[in-house]
N, C-alpha and C positions, 0 to 999 in steps of 0.2 A: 504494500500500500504506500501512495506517496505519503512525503512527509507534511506539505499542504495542504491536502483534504485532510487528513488525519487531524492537524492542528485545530483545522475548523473542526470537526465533530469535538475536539476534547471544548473549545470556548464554546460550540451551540448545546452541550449537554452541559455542562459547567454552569452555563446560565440558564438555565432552564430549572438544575436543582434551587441555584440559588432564587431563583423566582416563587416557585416552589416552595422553601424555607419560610420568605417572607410575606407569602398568602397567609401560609399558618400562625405565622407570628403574629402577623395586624390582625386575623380574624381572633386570636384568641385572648387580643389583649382589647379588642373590643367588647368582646363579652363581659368585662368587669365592667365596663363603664355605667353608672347609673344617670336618672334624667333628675337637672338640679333644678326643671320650672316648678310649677307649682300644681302641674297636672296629677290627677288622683285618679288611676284607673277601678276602685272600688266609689267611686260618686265623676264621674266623669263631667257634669256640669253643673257641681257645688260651687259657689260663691257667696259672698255677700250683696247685698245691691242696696242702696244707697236712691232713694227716690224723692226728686224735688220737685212739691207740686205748686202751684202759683194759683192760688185759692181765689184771689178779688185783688183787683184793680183801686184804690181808694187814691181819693182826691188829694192833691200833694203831693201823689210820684210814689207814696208807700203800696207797700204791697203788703198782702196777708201771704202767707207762705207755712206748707205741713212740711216736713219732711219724716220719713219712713224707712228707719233700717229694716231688710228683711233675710232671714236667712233662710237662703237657698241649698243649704247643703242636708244631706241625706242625715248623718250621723255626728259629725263635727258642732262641737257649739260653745256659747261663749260662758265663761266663768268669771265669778270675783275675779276681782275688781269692775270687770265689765268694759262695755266702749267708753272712748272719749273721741266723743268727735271732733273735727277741726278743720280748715278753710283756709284760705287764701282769698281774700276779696280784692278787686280792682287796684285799690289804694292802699295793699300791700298787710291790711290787718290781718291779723291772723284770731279770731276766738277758739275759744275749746268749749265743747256744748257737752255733760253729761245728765244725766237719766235720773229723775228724782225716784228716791226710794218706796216702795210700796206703801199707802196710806199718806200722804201726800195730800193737801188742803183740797176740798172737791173745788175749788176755783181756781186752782192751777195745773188741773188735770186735764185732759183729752183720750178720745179713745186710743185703748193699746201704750197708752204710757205708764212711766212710774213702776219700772221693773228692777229697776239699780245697776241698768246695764247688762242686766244677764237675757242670753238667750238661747230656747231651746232650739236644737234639731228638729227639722220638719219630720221624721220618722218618731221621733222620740214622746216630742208633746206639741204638737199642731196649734194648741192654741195658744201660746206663748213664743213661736218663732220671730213673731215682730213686733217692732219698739216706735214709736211713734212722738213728735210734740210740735207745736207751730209759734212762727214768730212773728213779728209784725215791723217790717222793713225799708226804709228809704233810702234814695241816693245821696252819695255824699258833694256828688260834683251838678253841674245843671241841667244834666241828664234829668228828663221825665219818669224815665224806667231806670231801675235797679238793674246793674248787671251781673250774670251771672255768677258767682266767684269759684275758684279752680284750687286743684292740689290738695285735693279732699283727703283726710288721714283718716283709720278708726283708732288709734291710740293704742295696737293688741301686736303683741309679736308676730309675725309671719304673715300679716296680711299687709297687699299692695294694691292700690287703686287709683284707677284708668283716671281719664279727663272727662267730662259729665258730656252726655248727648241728647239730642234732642229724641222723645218717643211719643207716638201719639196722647194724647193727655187720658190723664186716670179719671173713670166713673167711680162715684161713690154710692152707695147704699146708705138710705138713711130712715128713720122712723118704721123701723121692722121689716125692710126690703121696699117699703109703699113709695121711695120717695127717693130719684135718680136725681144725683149732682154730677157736674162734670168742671173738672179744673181747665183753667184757660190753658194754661202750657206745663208740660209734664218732661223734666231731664232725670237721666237716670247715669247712676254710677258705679260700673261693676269693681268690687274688691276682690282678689283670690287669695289663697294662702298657698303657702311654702312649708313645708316639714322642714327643711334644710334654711329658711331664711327666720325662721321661729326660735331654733335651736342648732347650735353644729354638734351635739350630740343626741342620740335618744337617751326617751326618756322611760320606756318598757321593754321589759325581755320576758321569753319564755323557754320556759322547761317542760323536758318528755318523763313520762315514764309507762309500763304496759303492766298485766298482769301473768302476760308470758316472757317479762324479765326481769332477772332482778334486779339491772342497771337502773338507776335511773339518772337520767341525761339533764346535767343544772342548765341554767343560764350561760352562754359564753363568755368566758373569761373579757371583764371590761366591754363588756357590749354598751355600757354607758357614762364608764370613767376609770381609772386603772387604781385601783386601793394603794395610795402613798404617794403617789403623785401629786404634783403642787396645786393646791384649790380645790383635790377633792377630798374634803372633811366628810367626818362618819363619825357617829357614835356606834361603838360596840353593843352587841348582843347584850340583854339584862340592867343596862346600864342608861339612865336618864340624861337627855343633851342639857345644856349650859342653861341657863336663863338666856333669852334672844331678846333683843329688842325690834320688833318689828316695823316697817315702810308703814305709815297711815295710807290708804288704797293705792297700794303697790301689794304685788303678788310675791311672797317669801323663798325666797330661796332654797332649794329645799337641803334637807339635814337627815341623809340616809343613812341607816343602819351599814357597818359595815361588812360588805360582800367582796367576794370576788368581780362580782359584776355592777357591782355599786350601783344600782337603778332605783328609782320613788317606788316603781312597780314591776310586780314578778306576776304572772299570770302561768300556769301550771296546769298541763293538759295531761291528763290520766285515764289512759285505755282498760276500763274495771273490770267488763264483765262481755263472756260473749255467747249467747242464747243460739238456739235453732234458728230462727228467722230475724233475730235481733242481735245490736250490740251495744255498750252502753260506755260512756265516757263521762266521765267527774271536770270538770271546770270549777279551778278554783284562784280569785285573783287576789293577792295579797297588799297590802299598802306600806311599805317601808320606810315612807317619811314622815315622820314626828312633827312637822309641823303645818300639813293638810290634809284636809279631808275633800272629798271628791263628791260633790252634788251632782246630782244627774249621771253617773258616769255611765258609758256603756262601752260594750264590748263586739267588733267587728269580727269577725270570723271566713277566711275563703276557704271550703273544704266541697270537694265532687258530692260526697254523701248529706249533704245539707238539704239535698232535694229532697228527700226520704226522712226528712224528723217526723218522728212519733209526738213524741209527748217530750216539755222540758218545763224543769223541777223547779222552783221558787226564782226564779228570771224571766222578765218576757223577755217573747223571740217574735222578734219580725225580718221576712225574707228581704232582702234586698237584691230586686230585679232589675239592675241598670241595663240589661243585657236582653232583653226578650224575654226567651224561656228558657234560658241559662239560669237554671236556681242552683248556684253553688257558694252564695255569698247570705251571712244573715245577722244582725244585729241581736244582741242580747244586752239586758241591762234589769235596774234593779226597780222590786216591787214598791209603789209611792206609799210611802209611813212606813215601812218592814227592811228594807236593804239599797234604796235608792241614793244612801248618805255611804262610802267607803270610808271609813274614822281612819285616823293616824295608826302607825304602826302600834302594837300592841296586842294581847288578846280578842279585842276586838277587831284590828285592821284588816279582816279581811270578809270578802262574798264569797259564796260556793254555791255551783248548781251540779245536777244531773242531766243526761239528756238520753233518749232513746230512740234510736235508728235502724231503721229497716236494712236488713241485708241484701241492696239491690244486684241482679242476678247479671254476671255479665264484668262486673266492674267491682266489686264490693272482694278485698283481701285483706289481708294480717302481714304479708309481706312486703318487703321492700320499705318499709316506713307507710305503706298507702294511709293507713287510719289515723296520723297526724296531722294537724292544718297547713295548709300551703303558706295560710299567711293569716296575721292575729293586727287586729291594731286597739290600742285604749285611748278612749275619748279624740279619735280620731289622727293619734298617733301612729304610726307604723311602729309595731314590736323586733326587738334582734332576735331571729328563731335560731337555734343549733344549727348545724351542718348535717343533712343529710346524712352523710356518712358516719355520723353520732347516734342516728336513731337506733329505739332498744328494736333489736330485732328477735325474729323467732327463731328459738334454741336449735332447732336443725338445719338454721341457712348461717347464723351469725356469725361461725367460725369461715363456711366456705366463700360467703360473701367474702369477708374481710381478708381473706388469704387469695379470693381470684384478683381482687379490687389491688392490692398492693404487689401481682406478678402482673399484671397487666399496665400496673404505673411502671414499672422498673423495668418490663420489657419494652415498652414505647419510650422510655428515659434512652437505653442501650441501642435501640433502631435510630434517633433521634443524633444521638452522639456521635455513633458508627457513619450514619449518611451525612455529617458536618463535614469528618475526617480524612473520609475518603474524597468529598469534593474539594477540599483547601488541597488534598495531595494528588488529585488526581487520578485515582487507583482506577474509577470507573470508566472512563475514557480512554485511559492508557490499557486495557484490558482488553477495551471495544477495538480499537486496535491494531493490537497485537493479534488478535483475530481475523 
């Protein structure tokens, strides 16, 4: 064979590996990358909205004016301390408007006000999702009309809001439905939130365990702060935190028990029991920080077998169908006067349900990890779940899993090394050939 063809096959197969190498590279180092917007694929068009309605026209350029926070999210909702609104007007003022507290002088009231800034989840509690109050407005310059004002804040970590737009104007209901108002002009302002713009750490993790093992699988190590590390304080097990001084409506920082995983909340999924045409799973969420308690809290859940609940035990449960008739997602949360409060760490800091699931035919196993949740979140948090490769598994797979699982890493390590070696020296080319 000549020596010039030859040279060319060893640089066209040469680069070809190398091409090769770094498909795999960039595909696989794509796969870690996570999305840092604000999109929530379990409520895909949750936000807040912000609605400015222009009520009457009055003589002298003032205007009457409602505004309406309303939340639009599935599960996600606002807690103490609550919003604080605020503004940007023409002439550069900025106010901050908050929420008078409930029982509030009935002449300073209007409907849907006077909540203290809290607000439910439209799945949670429907009649408490929106906050409400009106002002009465004029211009400061010789303008006739008021302008609109921009760079609307709600005052809560993680949430970001647009610049306000024009919508057709809002009809009101009044005098027991008998009696249609309609606002002269109607702007509206969507705010989203961020898990990652709220917090750069989480703030829940969970743990496995089964009744076919006796593993049971914690929280991952620091899934929401590293124990001894700079800033993250913990009081030990049995032992009561400091006297605190806390923020007047500011939200406390919280003061976790120490773990390995150092988080407010552990939530612990427990495969109990498993029947002829049934199986049964314990849910149990703990509260870790000594200095909140969690109102309203609930519990998101993605699991394939959710479509098939029976019956669940001292929590409501409602499906959440963002998807058609994809039922594999469903809220859980706690009974109003009985478990709807999570108290601080303690004897008391924690909820527990049961729940019972049909053995759907076709898809329904005990192997592979199948009957643990894809995905957990609290009060609208995303939880850190274990690795896969940590679930407790069944006693006649767990050894040969874990022994196929680590010859197949270390035979792809040794194919992976071998095929570098041979392309930096050439061995495959020069083989092709010598042939």
């Amino acid at each position: 064979m000549d020596l010039i063809p030859c040279l060319f096959l060893v640089n066209q197969q040469r680069s070809f590996y190398v091409v090769v190498l770094m498909t795999v590279l960039l595909f696989s180092s794509t796969c870690f990358l996570l999305p840092a917007d604000g999109y929530d694929p379990l409520d895909p068009n949750g936000n807040l909205n912000i609605r400015w309605d222009v009520l009457q026209q009055n003589d002298g350029g003032t205007q009457d004016v409602r505004l309406t926070i309303v939340n639009y999210q599935l599960f996600r909702h606002v807690e103490l301390p609550g919003w604080k609104l605020s503004w940007t007007w023409p002439g550069d003022e900025e106010p901050v408007i908050i929420d008078l507290l409930p029982g509030a002088p009935y002449n300073k009231q209007v409907a849907n006000c006077c909540k203290g800034g809290v607000l439910s989840s439209m799945m949670q509690d429907p009649g408490k999702y929106l906050a409400a109050f009106q002002m009465h407005i004029g211009s400061a310059s010789d303008s006739s009309v008021p302008r609109l004002p921009a760079r609307f804040t709600l005052g809560l970590p993680g949430y970001t809001c647009g610049e306000p737009f024009k919508v057709p104007p809002t009809k009101f209901f009044e005098d027991q439905g008998r009696r249609r108002t309609q606002a002269l002009a109607t702007w509206n302002v969507t705010c989203s939130y961020s898990q990652f713009r709220a917090s750069s750490a989480p703030t829940c993790c969970v743990s496995l365990s089964a009744f076919y093992n006796k593993t049971i699988v914690p929280c991952p190590k620091c899934s929401c702060a590293c124990h001894g590390e700079d800033g993250a304080e913990c009081v030990k097990p049995g032992k009561l935190p400091p006297v605190l001084q806390l923020e007047h409506n500011e939200p406390p920082k919280p003061v976790v028990q120490c773990s390995d995983h150092m988080c407010p909340i552990r939530v612990h999924w427990h495969v109990k029991l498993s029947y002829t045409q049934y199986w049964r799973v314990k849910i149990t969420v703990t509260n870790l920080n000594y200095v909140k308690n969690y109102s309203e809290w609930n519990l998101v859940v993605l699991h394939p077998n959710l479509r098939s609940v029976t019956q669940v035990f001292s929590f409501n449960y409602k499906p959440l169908n963002v998807y058609g008739n994809i039922n594999d997602t469903g809220m859980f949360y706690g009974i109003q006067y009985y478990n709807d409060v999570l108290l601080q760490t303690g004897e008391s800091g924690n909820v527990q349900t049961e729940m019972l699931l049909h053995k759907d035919p076709g898809i329904f196993t005990f192997k592979e990890g199948w009957a643990f949740p894809r995905k957990i979140s609290f009060n609208g948090e995303e939880c850190v779940m274990p690795s896969p490769d940590d679930y407790p598994r069944l006693p006649n797979t767990a050894r040969f899993d874990a022994q196929a699982a680590s010859s197949i890493i270390i035979l792809l390590l040794v194919l992976l090394l071998t095929v570098t070696v041979f392309i930096v020296n050439g061995f495959f080319p020069a083989t092709l050939c010598n042939r």
